[in-house]
C-alpha positions as CSV (number, residue, x, y, z in Angstrom):
1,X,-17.5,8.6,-23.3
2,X,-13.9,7.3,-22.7
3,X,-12.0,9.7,-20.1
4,X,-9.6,12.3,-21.9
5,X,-6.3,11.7,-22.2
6,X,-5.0,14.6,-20.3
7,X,-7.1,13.3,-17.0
8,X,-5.5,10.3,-17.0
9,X,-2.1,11.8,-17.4
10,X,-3.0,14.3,-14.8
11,X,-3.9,11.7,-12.5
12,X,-1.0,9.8,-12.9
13,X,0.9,12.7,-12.0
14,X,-1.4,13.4,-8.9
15,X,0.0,10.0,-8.1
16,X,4.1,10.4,-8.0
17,X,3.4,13.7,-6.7
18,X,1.8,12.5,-3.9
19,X,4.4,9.6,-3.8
20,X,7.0,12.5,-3.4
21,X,5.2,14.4,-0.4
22,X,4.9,11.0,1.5
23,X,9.0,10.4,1.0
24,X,9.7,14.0,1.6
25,X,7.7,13.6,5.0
26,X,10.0,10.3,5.7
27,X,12.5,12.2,5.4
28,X,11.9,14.7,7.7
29,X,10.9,12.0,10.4
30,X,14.4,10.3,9.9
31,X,16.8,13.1,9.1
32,X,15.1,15.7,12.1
33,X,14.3,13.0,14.8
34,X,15.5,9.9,14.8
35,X,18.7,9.4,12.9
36,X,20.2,12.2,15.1
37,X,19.6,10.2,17.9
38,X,20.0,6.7,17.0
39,X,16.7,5.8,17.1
40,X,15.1,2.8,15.2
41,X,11.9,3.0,12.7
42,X,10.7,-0.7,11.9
43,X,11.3,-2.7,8.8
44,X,14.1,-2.5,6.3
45,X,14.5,0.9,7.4
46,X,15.0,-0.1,10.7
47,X,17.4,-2.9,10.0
48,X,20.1,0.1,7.7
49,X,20.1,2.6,10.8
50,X,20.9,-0.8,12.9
51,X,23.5,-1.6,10.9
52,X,24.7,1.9,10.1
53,X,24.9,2.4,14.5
54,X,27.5,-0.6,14.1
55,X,29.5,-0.4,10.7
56,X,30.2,3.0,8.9
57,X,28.5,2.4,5.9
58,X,26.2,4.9,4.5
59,X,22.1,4.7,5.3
60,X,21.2,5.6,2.1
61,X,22.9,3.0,0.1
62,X,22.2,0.2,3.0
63,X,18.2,1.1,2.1
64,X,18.6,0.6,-1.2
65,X,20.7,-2.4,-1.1
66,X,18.6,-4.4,1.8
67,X,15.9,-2.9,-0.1
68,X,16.3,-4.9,-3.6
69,X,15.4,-9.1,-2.2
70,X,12.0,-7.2,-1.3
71,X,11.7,-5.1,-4.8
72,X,12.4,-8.4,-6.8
73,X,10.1,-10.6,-4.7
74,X,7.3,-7.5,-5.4
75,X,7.5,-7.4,-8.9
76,X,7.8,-11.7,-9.4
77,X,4.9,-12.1,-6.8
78,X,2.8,-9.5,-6.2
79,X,2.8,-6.6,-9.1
80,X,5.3,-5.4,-11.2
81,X,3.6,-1.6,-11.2
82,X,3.7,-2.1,-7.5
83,X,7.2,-2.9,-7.8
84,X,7.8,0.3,-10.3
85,X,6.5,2.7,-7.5
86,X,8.6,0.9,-5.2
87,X,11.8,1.4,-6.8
88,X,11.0,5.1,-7.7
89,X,10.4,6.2,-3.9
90,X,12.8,4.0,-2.2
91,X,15.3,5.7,-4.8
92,X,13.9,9.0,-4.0
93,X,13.8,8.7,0.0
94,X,17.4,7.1,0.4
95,X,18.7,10.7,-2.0
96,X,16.5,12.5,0.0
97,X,18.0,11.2,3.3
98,X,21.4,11.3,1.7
99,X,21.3,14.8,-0.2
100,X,18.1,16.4,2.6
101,X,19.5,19.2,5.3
102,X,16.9,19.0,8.6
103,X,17.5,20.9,12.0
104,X,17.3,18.9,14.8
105,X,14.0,20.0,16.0
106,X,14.1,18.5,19.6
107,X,16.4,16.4,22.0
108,X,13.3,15.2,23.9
109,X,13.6,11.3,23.6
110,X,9.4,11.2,23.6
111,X,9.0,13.7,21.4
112,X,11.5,12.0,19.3
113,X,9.8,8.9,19.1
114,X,6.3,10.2,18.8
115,X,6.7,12.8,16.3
116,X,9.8,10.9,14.5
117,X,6.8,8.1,14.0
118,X,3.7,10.8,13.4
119,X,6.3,11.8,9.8
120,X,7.5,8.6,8.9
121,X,3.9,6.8,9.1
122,X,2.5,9.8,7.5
123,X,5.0,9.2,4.3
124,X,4.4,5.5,4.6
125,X,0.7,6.0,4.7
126,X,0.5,8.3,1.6
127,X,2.8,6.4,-0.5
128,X,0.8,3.2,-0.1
129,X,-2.4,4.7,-1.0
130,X,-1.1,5.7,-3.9
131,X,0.2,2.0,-4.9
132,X,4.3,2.7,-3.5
133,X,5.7,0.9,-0.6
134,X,8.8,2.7,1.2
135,X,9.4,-0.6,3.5
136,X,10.3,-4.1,2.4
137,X,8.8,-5.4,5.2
138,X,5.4,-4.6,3.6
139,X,5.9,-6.5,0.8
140,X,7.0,-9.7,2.7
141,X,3.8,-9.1,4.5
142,X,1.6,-9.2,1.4
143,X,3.9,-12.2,-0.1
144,X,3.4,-14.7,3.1
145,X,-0.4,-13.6,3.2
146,X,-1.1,-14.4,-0.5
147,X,1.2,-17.8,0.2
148,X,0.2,-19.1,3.5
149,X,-3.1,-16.8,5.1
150,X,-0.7,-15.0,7.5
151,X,-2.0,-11.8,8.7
152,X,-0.1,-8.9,6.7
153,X,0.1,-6.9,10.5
154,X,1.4,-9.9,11.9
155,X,4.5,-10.9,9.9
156,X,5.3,-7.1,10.3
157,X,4.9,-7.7,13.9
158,X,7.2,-10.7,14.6
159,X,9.4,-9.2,11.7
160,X,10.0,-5.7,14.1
161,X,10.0,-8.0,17.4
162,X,13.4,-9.4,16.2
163,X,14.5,-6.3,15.1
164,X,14.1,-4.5,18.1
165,X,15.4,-7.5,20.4
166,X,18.2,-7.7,18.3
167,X,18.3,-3.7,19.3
168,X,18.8,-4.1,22.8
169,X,21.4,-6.3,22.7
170,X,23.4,-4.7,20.5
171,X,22.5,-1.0,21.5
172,X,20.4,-0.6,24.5
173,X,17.4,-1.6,26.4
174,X,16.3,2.3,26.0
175,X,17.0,2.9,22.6
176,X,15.0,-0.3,22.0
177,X,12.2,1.1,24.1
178,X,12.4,4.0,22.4
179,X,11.9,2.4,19.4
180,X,9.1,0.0,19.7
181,X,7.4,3.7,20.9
182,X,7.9,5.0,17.1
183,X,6.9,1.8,15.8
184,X,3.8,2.0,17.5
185,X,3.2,5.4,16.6
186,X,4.2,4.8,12.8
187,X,1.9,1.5,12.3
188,X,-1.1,3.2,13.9
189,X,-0.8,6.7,11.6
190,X,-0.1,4.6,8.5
191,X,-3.1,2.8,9.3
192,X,-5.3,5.8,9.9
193,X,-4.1,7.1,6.3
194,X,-4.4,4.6,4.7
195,X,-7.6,3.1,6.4
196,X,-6.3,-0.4,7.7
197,X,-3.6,-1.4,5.4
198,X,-4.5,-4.8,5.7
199,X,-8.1,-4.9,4.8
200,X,-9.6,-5.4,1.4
201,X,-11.8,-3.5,-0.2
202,X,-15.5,-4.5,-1.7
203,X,-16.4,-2.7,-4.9
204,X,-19.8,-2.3,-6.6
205,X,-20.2,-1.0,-10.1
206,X,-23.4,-0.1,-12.1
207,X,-22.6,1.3,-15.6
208,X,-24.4,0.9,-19.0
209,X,-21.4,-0.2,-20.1
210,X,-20.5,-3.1,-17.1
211,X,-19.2,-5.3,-20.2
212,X,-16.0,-3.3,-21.2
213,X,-15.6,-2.0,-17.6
214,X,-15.5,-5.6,-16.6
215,X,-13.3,-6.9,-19.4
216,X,-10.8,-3.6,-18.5
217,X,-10.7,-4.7,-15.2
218,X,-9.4,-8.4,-15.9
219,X,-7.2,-6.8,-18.5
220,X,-5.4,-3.9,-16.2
221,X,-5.7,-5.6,-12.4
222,X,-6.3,-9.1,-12.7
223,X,-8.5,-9.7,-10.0
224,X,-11.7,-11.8,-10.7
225,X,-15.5,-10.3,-9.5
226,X,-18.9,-11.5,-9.5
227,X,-21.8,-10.1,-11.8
228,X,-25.2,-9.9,-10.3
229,X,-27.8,-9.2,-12.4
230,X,-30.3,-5.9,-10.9
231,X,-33.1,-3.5,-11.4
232,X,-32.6,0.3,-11.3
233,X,-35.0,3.1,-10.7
234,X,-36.0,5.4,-8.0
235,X,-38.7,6.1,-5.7
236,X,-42.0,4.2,-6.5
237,X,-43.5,5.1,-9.9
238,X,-39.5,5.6,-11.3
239,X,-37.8,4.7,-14.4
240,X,-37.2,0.9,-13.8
241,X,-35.1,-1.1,-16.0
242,X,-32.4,-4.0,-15.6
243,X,-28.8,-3.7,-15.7
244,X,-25.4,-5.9,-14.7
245,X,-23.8,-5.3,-11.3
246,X,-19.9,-5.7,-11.1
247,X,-19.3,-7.0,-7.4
248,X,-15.2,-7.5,-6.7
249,X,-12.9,-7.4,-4.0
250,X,-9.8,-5.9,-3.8
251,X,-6.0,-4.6,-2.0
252,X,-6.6,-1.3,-1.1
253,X,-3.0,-0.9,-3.2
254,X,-5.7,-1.3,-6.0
255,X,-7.9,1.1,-5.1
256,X,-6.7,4.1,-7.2
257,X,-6.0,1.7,-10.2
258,X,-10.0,0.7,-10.3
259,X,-11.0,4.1,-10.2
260,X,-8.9,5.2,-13.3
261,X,-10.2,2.1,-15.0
262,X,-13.7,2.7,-14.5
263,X,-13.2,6.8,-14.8
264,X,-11.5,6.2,-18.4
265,X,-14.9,4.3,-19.5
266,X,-17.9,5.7,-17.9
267,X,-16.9,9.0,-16.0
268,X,-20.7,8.9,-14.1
269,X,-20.3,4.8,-13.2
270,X,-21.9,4.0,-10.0
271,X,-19.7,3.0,-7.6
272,X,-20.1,1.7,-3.5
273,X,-16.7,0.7,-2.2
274,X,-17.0,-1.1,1.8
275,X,-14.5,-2.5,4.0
276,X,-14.4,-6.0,3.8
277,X,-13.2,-7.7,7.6
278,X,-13.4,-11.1,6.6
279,X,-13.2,-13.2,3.5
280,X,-14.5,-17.3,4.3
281,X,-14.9,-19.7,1.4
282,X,-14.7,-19.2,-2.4
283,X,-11.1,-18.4,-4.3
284,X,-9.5,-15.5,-3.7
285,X,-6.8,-14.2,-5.9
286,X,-5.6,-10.6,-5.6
287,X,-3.1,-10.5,-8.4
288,X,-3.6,-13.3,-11.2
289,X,-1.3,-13.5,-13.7
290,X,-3.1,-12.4,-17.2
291,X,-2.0,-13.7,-20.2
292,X,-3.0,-13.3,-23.7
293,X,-2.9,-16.8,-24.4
294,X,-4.7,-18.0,-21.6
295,X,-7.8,-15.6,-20.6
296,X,-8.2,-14.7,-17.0
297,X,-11.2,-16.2,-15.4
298,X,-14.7,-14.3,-15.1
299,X,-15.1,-14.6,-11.5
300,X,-13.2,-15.5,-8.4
301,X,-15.9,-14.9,-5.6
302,X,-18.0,-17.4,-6.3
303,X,-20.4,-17.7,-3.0
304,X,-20.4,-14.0,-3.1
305,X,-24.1,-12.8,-1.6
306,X,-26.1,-10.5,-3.5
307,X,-27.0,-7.0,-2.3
């Protein structure tokens, strides 16, 4: 039976709700620790509190502005709802830094720097798991990986290496240090919240009713899969009998977005989701552009192996 209306609407509330506690922790990790001391986060972010140390404009309207190439290039390139999200918490976090009231908790330039980096990775983290990005510099990541192959950590990489160079010579070397310190600390919580931002996610999914799960799933993501055909049962003497098996791979943005497809058809679908560390061969598309007039392929993992 199809999944009530109210769940769905409850879920998508879950959603901005947990959107909202990842910027209100952001917050807190700018506003308490570093913007007090002049410290730098990576990424767009980074690039308005540089700016702001050297011009008297405000942070909050520098986000938002530097923010905007990044939001456009999201919602031509990559997905409008990711783009939607995007616009909603950057909006939110650069009011929230504008608007927000924090004591300085510590003047301890480590503790700064770790725990500035332990809030603003934790608000990252949660926001991109539930299919938001606070950070332009994610989206360029995602853009020049779905162009060229580059690794999404890398461009982020090179992207905060000119940033913080760029740091010390307009700062100092020990700001700069300083820094790269709550860089490190922010990359490595996001990725522990979020479970390796980078990596894909394989998806397996038995259900009686595989046909419109796997036409929903064209429809509302886009991404093509793989059908394997399978025989359930249990132990030795069980109920056998054959059914479809839905085999795709997907962002881990998409991750929430296939469960409330599959949810709002079958409720009790089977499903085994695996990290995926390596993709060779076949056609890969994480976002394809569905249109009514021109149908979106069955599948785009065509040397997919069985299970």
């Amino acid at each position: 039976m199809p999944q009530p209306t109210w769940s769905r609407i409850l879920s998508k509330i879950s959603e901005y709700i947990q959107i909202a506690l990842g910027v209100f922790l952001s917050s807190i990790g700018l506003k308490a620790f570093l913007l007090p001391n002049n410290f730098l986060d990576g990424g767009v972010t980074g690039i308005a509190l540089l700016i702001n140390t050297q011009i008297d404009i405000n942070v909050s309207l520098l986000l938002v502005i530097l923010s905007l190439p990044f939001i456009i290039l999201a919602y031509r390139s990559i997905a409008p709802r990711i783009a939607f999200k995007s616009v909603i918490s950057i909006l939110v976090l650069a009011i929230a830094i504008e608007v927000g009231h924090f004591p300085v908790v510590t003047d301890d330039k480590l503790l700064i720097a770790i725990f500035g980096g332990l809030f603003v990775g934790s608000g990252i983290g949660i926001a991109i798991r539930n299919g938001a990005v606070l950070d332009g510099s994610e989206i360029l990541g995602v853009f020049l990986h779905d162009r060229f192959g580059l690794g999404i950590g890398q461009v982020i990489l090179v992207f905060n290496i000119i940033l913080f160079c760029i740091t010390a010579l307009f700062i100092s070397v020990e700001i700069a240090m300083y820094s790269i310190l709550t860089y490190l600390v922010t990359a490595k919580v996001t990725d522990f919240i979020i479970e390796g931002f980078e990596d894909y996610i394989g998806v397996q999914i038995i259900s009686p009713q595989h046909e419109d799960i796997r036409n929903a799933i064209l429809e509302k993501l886009g991404v093509g899969m793989t059908i394997y055909m399978g025989q359930g049962g249990y132990g030795y003497s069980g109920i056998s009998r054959e059914t479809k098996i839905i085999h795709t791979v997907i962002n881990r943005l998409d991750l929430r977005k296939i469960h409330s497809v599959v949810e709002a058809i079958d409720p009790n679908a089977f499903m085994v989701e695996y990290d995926v560390n390596n993709i060779k061969g076949g056609v890969m598309r994480h976002y394809l552009k569905v249109r009514q007039d021109n149908p979106a392929p069955t599948a785009a993992l065509q040397n997919s192996t069985a299970p």
